[in-house]
N, C-alpha and C positions, 0 to 999 in steps of 0.2 A: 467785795474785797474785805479781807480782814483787815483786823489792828493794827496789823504789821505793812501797812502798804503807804503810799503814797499819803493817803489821806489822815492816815495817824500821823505821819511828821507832819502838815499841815495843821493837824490841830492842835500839836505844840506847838506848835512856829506861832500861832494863833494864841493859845494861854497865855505865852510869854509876852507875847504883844497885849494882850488886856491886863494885864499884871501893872506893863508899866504905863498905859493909858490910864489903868487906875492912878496910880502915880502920879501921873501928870497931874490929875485933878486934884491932888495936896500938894502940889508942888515942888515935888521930888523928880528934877528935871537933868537930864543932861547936856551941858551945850558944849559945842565942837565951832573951832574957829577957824571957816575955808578963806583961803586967801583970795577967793574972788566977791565972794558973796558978808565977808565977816564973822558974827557969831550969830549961832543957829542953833536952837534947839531941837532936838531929838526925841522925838515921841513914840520911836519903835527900832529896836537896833537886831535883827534878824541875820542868826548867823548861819551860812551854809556851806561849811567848809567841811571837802568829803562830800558833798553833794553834786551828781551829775548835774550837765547843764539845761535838761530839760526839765527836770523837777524844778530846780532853781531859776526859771524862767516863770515855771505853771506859777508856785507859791508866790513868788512874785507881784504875778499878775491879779491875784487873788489878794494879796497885801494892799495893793493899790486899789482896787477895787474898794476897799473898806476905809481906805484914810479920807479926812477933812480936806476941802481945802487949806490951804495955809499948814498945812503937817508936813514935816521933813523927817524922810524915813532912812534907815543907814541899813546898808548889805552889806555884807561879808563873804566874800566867795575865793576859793583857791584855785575856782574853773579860770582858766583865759576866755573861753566861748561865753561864757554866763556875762564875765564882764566888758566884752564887747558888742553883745546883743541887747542889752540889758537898755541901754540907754539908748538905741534906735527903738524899743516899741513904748517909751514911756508918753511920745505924744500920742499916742492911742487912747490912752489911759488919764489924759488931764493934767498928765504930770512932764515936770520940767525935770533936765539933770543939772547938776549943781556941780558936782565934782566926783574924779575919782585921784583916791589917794590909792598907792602903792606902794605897799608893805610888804615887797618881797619873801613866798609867794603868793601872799594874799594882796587881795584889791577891795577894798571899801569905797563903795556908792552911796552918795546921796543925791537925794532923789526929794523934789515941794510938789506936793498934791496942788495944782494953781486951777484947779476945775472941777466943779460937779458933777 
C-alpha cells in the first residue's frame, strides 16, 4: 500500500502522539477534569473526525497497544459507531473507559491503559 492509505494516517496519528509523549517527559502536560474520575492527565489526544469507523477502531487499537500502564488517552471521533464500540473492546486491550463527553457532534473518549 502506498502513502496514501490507511497506514500513513496511522503514522501521523502515531508522530503526533510521540510529539506529545515527548512532552510529557518536560512536563508539558494536559489535564482534563472527568466528573467521575477527577483530574487526569492526557498523554495522547488522537483526533479522528471524518474518519470511518473502522480505521478509527484499527488506530485505536494500535494506540493502545503502545500506551503504559497508568496512561490516559483522549479520542475524538464524529462517528456514533467508533464511539459506541470503542469502549466494549478496551477490556481486550488492558484498558479501562473513564468517560465519554459529548460535544455535539463530536464525542471524546477516555480511555487508562490499567494493564500490560
Amino acid at each position: 500500500m502506498n502513502g496514501n492509505g490507511i497506514f500513513a494516517s496511522f503514522g501521523s496519528c502515531l508522530q503526533r502522539w510521540r510529539e506529545k509523549r515527548g512532552d510529557t517527559k518536560t512536563g508539558a502536560t494536559r489535564r482534563v477534569d472527568l466528573p467521575k474520575h477527577g483530574v487526569v492527565t492526557i498523554v495522547a489526544s488522537m483526533d479522528f473526525l471524518g474518519v470511518n469507523c473502522l480505521r478509527t477502531n484499527l488506530l485505536t487499537k494500535k494506540a493502545l497497544a503502545l500506551a503504559a500502564p497508568g496512561e490516559v488517552l483522549e479520542i475524538i471521533t464524529d462517528n456514533p459507531s467508533s464511539a459506541e464500540t470503542i469502549p466494549f473492546m478496551l477490556p481486550n486491550y488492558g484498558c479501562i473507559h473513564l468517560e465519554t463527553v459529548c460535544n455535539e457532534p463530536n464525542r471524546i473518549i477516555y480511555v487508562k491503559r490499567v494493564a500490560s
